[in-house]
DOFI-866188 format. One record per residue (C-alpha): residue in one letter; z negated, y negated, x; residue number from 1. Coordinates in Angstrom, 1 decimal. Each point is the difference from the previous one (the first is absolute). Example, Ala and Ser with C-alpha at 12.3 -4.5 7.8 and 13.67 -1.06 7.14 Angstrom:
# DOFI-866188
{resn = A&up = -7.8&north = 4.5&east = 12.3&resi = 1}
{resn = S&up = 0.7&north = -3.4&east = 1.4&resi = 2}
END
This chain:
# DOFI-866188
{resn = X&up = 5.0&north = 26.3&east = -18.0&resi = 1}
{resn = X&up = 2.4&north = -2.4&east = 1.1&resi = 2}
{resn = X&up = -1.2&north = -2.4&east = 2.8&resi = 3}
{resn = X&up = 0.7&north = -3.4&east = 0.2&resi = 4}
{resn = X&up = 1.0&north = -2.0&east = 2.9&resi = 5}
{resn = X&up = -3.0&north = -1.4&east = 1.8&resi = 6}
{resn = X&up = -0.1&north = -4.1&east = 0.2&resi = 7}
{resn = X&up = 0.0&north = -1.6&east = 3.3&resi = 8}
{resn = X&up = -2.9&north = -2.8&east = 0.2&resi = 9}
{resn = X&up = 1.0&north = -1.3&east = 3.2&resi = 10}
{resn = X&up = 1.3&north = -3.4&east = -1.1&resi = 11}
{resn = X&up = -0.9&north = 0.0&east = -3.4&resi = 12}
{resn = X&up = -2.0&north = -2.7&east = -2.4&resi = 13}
{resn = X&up = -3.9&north = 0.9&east = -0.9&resi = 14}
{resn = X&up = 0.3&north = 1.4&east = -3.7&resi = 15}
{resn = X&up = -1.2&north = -3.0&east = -2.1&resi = 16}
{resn = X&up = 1.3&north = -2.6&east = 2.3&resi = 17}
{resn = X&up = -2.0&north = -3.5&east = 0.6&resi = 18}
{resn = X&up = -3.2&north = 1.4&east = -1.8&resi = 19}
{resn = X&up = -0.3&north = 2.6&east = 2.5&resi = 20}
{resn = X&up = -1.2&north = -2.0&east = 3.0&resi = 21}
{resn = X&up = -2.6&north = -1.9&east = -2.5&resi = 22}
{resn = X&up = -3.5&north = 1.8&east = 0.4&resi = 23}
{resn = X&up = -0.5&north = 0.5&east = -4.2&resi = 24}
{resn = X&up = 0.5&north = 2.4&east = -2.1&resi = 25}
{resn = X&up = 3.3&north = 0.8&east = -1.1&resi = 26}
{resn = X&up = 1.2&north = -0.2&east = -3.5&resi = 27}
{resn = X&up = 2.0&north = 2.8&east = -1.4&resi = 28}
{resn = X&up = 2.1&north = -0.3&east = -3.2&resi = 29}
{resn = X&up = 0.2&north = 2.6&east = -3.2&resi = 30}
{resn = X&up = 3.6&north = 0.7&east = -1.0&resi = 31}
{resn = X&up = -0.4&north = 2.9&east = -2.2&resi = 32}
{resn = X&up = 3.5&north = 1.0&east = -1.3&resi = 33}
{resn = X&up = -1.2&north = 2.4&east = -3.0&resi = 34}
{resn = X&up = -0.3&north = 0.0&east = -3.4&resi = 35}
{resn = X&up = -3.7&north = 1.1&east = -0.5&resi = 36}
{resn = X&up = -2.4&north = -1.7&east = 2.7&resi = 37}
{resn = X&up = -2.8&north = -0.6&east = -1.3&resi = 38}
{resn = X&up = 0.2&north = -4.2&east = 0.9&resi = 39}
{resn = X&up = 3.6&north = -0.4&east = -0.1&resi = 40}
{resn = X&up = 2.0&north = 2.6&east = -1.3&resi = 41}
{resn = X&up = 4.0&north = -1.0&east = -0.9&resi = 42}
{resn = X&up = -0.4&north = -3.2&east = 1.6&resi = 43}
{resn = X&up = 2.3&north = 0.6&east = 2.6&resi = 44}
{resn = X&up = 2.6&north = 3.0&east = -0.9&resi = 45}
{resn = X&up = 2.8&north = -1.7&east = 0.9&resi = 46}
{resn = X&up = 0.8&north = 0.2&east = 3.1&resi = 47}
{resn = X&up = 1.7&north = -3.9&east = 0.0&resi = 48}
{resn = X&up = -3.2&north = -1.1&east = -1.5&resi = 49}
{resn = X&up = -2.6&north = 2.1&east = 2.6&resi = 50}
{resn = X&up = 1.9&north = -1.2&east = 2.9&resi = 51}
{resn = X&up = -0.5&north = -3.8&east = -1.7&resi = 52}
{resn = X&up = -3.3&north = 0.5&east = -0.2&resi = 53}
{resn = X&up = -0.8&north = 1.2&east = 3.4&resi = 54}
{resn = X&up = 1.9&north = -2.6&east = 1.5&resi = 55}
{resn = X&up = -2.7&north = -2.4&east = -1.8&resi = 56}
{resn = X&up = -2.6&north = 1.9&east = 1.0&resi = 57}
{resn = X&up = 0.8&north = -0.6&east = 3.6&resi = 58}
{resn = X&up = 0.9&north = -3.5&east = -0.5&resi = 59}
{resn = X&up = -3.2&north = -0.3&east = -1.3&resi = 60}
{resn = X&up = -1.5&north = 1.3&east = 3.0&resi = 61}
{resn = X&up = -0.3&north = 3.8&east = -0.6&resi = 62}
{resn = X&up = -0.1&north = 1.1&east = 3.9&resi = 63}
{resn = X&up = 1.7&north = 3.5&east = -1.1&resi = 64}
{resn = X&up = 1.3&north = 1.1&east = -4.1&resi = 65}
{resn = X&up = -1.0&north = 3.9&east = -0.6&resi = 66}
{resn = X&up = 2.3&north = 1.2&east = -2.6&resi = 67}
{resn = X&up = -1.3&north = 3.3&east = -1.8&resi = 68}
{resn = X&up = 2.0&north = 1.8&east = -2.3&resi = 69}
{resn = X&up = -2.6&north = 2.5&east = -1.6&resi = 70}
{resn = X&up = -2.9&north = -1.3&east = -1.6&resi = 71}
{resn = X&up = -3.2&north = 1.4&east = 1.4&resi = 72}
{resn = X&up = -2.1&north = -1.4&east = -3.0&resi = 73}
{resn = X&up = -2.8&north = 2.3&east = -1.2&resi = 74}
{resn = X&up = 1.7&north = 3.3&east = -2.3&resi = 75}
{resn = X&up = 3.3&north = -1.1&east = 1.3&resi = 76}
{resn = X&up = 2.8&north = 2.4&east = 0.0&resi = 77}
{resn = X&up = 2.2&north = 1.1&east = 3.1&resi = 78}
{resn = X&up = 3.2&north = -1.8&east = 0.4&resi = 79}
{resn = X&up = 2.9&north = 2.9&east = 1.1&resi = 80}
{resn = X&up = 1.1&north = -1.2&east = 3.4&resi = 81}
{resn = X&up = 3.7&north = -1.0&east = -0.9&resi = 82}
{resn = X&up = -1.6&north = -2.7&east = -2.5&resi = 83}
{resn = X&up = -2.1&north = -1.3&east = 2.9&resi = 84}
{resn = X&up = 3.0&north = -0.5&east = 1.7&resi = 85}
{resn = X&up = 2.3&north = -1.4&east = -2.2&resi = 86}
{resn = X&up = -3.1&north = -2.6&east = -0.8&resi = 87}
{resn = X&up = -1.0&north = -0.8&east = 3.4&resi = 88}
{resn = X&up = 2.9&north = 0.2&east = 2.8&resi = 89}
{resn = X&up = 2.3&north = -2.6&east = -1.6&resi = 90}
{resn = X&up = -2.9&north = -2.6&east = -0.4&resi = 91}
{resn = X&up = -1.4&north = 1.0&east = 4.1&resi = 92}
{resn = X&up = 3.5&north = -0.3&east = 0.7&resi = 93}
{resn = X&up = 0.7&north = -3.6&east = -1.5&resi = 94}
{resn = X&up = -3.4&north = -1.3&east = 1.1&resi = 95}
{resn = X&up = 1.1&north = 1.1&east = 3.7&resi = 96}
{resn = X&up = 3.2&north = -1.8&east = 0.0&resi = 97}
{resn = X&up = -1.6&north = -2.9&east = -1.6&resi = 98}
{resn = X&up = -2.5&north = 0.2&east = 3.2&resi = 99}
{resn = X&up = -3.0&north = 0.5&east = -1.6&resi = 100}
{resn = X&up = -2.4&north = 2.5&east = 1.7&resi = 101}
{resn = X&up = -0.4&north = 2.6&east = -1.8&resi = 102}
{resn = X&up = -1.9&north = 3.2&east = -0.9&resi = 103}
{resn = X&up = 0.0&north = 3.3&east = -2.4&resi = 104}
{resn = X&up = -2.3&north = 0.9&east = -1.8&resi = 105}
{resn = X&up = 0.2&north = 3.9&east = -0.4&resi = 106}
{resn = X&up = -1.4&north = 3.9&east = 0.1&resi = 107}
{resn = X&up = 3.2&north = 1.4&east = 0.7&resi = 108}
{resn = X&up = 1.5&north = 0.5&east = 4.1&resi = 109}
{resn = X&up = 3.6&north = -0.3&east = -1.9&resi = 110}
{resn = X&up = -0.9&north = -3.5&east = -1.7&resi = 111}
{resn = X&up = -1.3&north = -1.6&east = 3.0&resi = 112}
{resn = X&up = 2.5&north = 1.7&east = 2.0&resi = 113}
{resn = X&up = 3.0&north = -1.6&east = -1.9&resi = 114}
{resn = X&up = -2.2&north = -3.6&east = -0.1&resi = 115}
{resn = X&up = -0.3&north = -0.2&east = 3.4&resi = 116}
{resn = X&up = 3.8&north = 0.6&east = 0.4&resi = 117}
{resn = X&up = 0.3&north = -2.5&east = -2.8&resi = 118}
{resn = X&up = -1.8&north = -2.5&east = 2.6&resi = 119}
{resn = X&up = -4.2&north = 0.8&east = -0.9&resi = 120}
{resn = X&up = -1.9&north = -0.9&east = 3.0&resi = 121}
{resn = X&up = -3.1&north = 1.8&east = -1.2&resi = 122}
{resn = X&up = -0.6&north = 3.1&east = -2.2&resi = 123}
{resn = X&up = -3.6&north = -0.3&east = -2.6&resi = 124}
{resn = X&up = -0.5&north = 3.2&east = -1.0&resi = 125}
{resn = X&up = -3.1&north = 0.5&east = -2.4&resi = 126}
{resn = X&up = -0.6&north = 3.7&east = 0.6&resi = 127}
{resn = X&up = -0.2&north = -0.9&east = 3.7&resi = 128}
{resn = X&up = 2.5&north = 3.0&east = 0.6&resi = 129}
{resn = X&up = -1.8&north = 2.2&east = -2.4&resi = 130}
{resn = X&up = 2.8&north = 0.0&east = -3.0&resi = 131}
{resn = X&up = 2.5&north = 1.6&east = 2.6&resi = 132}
{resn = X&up = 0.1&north = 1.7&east = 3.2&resi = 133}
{resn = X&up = 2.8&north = -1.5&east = 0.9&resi = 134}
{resn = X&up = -1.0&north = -3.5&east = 0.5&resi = 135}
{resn = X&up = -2.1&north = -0.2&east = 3.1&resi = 136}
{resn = X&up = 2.8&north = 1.5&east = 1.9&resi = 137}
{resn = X&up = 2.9&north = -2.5&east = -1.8&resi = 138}
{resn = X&up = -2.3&north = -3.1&east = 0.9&resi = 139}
{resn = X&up = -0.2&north = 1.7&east = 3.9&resi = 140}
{resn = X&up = 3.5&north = 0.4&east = 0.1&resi = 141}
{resn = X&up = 0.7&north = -3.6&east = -1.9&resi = 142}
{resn = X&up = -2.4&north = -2.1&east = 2.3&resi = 143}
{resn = X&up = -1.5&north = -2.0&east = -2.4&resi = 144}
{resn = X&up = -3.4&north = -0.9&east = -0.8&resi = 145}
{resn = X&up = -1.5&north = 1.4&east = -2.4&resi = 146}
{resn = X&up = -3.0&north = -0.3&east = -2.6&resi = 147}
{resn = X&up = -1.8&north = 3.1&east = -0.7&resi = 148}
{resn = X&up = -2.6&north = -0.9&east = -3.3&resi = 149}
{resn = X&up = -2.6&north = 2.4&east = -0.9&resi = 150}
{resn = X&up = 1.1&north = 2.8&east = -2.5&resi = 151}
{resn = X&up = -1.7&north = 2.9&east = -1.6&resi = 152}
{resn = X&up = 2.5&north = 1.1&east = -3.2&resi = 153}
{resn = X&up = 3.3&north = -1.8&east = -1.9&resi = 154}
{resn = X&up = -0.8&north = -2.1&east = -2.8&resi = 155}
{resn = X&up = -0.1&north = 1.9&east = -2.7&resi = 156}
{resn = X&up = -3.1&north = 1.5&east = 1.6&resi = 157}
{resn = X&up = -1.3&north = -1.9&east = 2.1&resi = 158}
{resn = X&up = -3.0&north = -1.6&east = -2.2&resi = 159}
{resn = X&up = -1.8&north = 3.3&east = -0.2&resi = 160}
{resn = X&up = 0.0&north = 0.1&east = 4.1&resi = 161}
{resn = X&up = -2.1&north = -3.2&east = 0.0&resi = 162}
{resn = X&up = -3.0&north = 1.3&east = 0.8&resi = 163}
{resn = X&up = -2.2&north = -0.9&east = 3.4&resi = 164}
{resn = X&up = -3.3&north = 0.5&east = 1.4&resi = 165}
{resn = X&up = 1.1&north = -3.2&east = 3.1&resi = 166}
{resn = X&up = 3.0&north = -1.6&east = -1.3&resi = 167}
{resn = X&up = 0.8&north = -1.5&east = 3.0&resi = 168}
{resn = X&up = -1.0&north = 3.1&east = 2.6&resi = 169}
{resn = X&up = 2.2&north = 2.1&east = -1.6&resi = 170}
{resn = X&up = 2.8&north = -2.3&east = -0.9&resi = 171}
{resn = X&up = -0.5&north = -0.6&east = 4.2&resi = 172}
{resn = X&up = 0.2&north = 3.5&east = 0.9&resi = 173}
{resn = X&up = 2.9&north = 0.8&east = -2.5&resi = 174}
{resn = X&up = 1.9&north = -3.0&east = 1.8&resi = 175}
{resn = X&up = -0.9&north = 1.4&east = 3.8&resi = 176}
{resn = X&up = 0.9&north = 3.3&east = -1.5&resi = 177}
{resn = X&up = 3.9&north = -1.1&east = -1.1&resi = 178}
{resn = X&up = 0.0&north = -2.2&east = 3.2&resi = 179}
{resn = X&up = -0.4&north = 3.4&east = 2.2&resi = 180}
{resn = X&up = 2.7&north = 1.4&east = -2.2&resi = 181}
{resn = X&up = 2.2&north = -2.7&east = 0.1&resi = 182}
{resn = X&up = 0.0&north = -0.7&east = 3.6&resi = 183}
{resn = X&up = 0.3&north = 3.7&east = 0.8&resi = 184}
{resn = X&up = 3.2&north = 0.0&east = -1.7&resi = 185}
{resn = X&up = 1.4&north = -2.7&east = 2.5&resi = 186}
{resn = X&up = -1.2&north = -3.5&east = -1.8&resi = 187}
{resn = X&up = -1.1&north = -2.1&east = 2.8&resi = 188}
{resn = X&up = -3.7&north = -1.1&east = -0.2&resi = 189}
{resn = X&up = 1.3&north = -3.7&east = 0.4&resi = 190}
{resn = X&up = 2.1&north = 0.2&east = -3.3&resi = 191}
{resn = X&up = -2.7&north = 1.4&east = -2.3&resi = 192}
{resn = X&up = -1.9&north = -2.7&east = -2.8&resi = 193}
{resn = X&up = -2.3&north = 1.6&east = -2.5&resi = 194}
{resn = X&up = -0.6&north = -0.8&east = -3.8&resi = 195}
{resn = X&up = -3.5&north = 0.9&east = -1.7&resi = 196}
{resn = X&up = 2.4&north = 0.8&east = -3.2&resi = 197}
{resn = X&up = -2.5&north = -2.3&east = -1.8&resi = 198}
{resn = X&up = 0.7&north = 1.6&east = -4.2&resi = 199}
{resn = X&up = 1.3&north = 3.0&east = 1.6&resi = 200}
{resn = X&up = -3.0&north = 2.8&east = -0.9&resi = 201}
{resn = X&up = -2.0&north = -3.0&east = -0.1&resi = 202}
{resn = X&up = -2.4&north = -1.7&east = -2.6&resi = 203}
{resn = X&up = -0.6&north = -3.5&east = -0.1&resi = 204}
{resn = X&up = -3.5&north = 0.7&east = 1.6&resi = 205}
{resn = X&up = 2.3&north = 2.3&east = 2.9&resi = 206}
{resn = X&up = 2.3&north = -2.9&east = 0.3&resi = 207}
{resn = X&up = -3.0&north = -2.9&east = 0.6&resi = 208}
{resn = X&up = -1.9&north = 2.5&east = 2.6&resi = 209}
{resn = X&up = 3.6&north = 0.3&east = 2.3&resi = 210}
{resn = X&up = 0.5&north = -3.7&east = -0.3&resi = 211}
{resn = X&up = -4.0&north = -1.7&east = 0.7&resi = 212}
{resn = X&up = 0.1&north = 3.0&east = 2.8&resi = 213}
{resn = X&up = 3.5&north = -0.8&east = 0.9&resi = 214}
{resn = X&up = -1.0&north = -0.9&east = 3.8&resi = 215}
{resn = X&up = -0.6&north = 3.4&east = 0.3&resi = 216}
{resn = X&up = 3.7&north = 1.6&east = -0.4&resi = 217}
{resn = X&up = 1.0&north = -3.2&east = 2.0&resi = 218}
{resn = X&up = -2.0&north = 1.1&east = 3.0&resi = 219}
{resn = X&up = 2.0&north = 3.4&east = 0.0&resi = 220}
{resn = X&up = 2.3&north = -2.0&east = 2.2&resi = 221}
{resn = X&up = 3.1&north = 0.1&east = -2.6&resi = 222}
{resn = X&up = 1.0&north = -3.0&east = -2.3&resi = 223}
{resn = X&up = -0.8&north = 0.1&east = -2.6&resi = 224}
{resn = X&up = 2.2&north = -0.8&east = -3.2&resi = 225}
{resn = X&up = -2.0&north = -1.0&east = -3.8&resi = 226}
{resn = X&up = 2.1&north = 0.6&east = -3.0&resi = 227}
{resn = X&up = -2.5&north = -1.6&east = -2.5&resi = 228}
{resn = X&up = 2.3&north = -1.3&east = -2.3&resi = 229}
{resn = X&up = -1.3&north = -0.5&east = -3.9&resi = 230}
{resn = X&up = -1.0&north = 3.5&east = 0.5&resi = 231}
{resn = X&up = -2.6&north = 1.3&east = -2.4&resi = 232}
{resn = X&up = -3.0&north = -0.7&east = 1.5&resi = 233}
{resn = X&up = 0.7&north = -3.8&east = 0.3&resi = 234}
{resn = X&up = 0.6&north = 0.0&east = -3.6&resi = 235}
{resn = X&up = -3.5&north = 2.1&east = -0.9&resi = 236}
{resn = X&up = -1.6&north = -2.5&east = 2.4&resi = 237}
{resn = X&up = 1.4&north = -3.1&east = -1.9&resi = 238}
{resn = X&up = -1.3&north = 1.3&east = -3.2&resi = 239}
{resn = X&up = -3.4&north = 1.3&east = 1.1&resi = 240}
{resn = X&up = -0.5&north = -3.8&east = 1.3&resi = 241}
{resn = X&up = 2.0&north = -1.4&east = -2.5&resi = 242}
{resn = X&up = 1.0&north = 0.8&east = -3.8&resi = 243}
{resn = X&up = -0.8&north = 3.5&east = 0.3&resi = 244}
{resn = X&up = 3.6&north = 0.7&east = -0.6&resi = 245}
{resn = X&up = 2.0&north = 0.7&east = 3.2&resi = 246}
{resn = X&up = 2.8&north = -2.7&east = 0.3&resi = 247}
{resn = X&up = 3.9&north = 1.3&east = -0.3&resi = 248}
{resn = X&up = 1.3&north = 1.1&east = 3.4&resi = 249}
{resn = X&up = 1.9&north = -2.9&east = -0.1&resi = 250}
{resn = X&up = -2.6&north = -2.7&east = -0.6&resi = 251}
{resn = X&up = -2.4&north = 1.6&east = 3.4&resi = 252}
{resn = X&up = 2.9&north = -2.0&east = 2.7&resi = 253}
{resn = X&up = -3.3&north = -2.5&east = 0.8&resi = 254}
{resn = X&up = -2.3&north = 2.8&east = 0.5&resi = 255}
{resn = X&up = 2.5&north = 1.9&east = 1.9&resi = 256}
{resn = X&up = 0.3&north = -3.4&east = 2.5&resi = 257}
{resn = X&up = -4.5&north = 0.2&east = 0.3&resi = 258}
{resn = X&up = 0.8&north = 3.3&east = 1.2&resi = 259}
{resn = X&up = 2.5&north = -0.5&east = 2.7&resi = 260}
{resn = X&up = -1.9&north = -3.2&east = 1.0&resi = 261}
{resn = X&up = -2.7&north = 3.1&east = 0.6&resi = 262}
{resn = X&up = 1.3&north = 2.7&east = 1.2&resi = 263}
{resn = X&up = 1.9&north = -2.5&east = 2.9&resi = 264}
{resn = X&up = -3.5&north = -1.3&east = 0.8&resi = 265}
{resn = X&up = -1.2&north = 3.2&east = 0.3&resi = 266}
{resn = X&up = 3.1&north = 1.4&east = 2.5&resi = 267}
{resn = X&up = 2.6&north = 1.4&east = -2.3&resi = 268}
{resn = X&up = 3.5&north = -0.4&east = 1.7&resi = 269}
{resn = X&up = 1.8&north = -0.5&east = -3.0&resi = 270}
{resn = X&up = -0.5&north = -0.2&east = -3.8&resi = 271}
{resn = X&up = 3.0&north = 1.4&east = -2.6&resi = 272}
{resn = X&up = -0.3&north = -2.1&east = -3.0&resi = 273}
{resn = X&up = 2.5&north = -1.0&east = -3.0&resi = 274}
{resn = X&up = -0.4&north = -4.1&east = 0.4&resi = 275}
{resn = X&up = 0.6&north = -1.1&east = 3.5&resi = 276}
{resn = X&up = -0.4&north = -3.5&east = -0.1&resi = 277}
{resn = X&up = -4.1&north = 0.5&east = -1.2&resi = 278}
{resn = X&up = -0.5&north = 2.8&east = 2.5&resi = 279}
{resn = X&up = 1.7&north = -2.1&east = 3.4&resi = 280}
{resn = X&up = -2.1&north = -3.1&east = -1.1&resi = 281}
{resn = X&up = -3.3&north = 2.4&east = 0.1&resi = 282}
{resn = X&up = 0.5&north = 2.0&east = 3.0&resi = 283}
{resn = X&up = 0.8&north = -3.2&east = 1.9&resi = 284}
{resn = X&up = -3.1&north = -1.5&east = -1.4&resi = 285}
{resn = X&up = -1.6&north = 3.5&east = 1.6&resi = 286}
{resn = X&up = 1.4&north = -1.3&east = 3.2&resi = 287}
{resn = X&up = -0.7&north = -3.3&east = 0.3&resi = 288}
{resn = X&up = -3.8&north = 1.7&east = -1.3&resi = 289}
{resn = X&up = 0.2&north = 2.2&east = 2.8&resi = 290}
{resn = X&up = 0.7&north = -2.7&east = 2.8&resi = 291}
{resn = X&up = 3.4&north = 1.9&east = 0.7&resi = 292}
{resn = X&up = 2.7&north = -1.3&east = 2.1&resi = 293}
{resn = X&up = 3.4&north = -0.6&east = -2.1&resi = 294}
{resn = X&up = 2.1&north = 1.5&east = 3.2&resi = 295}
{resn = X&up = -2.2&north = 3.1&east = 1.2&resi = 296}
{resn = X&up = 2.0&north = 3.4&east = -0.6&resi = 297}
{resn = X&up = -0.5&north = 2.1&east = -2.7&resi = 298}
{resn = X&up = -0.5&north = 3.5&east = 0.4&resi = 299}
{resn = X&up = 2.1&north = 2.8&east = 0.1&resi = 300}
{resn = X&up = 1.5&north = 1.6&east = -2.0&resi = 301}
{resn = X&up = 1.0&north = -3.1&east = -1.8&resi = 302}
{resn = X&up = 1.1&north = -1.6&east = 2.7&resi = 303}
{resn = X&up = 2.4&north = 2.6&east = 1.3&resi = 304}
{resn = X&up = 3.6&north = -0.6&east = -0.8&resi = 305}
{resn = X&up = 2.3&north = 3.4&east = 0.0&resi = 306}
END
């Protein structure tokens, strides 16, 4: 494995700028450069247009863009690692110099490894290190903080592994349980969020136990990042109280903005959503709820700058 050099965060900007020293919830924005995510696959292939669109997302207020270049939809396929590449480092690359904060999105120690060189500031891995061996150490050597979600199989697989007595004590001890891994392989303490990989070996029943018992994970003492995004379980809930038909993945954007409003309220440090406008209006609405003060500091990891 090739190491990187290790950033210097002496005299360095906190990652998402402004937002940062404003006590809410920070908004993070979906750029998925693939051709078969389940929300918004080929949207944003080329890599003139992805870069375009992240720069809107931060104009719109995105306080970090997470470009992913495999989708991680249920029975998805594994991208080979030089695809990932070629998809993803060109658009990290041309966010960067555009000076948007940015992140990756990725399994793999060599995709976040060329990101970060490409100018990522955070690495969101969804297997929480578990897809490769070789990514705890990378992130150690890199610096950067980094999101570990909860993970039991790829996938393809992954819907027969939803299966729980306590949803949320065993998600909780599978997250403690990377966390000792993680920071045994060098990853500062300080630089670790975690991710109840809401969908992820989930049902929708999984998903609305993690997320009404979501103070829970949050007193673990880590931030705490919600990627609820049209996902599945918003769509079965808008058709059980609805229709009866789930709503297209691109119609659930509202629903998506009554769940960030929710999970800010109840301590999430950041949500990962598609529409950033509706999102920022709710978790600032969580704020002013919550009696926040606009310029308190926001927790680390997100506030570290590498």
């Amino acid at each position: 494995m090739t190491a990187i050099p290790t950033k210097s965060s002496s005299a360095a900007a906190p990652p998402f700028g402004g937002a940062s020293r404003r006590n809410r919830c920070l908004v993070m924005g979906i750029l998925n450069v693939t051709p078969d995510s389940f929300s918004d696959g080929g949207h944003h292939t080329d890599v003139r247009q992805a870069v375009r669109r992240g720069i809107a997302m931060a104009e719109e207020g995105a306080d970090l863009v997470d470009v992913g270049g495999e989708s991680t939809r249920p029975g998805a396929r594994p991208v080979p690692v030089a695809e990932e590449l070629a998809r993803v480092v060109p658009v990290v690359r041309g966010l960067a110099r555009a000076e948007v904060r940015v992140s990756v999105d990725t399994m793999h120690a060599t995709v976040a490894r060329a990101a970060v060189e490409a100018g990522a500031c955070l690495v969101n891995d969804v297997s929480g290190g578990l897809a490769d061996p070789d990514m705890a150490a990378t992130v150690a050597v890199a610096g950067v903080p980094y999101v570990a979600m909860h993970w039991r199989a790829p996938s393809r697989d992954m819907d027969r592994h939803a299966v729980y007595q306590d949803v949320v004590a065993e998600v909780t001890a599978e997250l403690l349980c990377r966390v000792e891994k993680l920071t045994a392989a060098g990853i500062a303490p300080e630089r670790i969020a975690l991710d109840p990989g809401l969908g992820f070996a989930k049902r929708p029943a999984h998903d609305w136990e993690l997320l009404t018992r979501l103070p829970a994970l949050c007193a673990l003492g880590f931030p705490v990042l919600v990627g609820a995004s049209r996902k599945r379980f918003i769509g079965a809930a808008l058709g059980a109280y609805g229709s009866g038909e789930p709503p297209p993945p691109g119609m659930r954007d509202a629903a998506t903005a009554a769940v960030s409003a929710l999970a800010a309220t109840a301590g999430a440090a950041c949500v990962r959503v598609h529409d950033v406008p509706a999102s920022l209006d709710a978790v600032r609405m969580a704020a002013a709820w919550s009696g926040s003060q606009p310029d308190a500091p926001h927790p680390a990891p997100f506030a570290v700058r590498n």
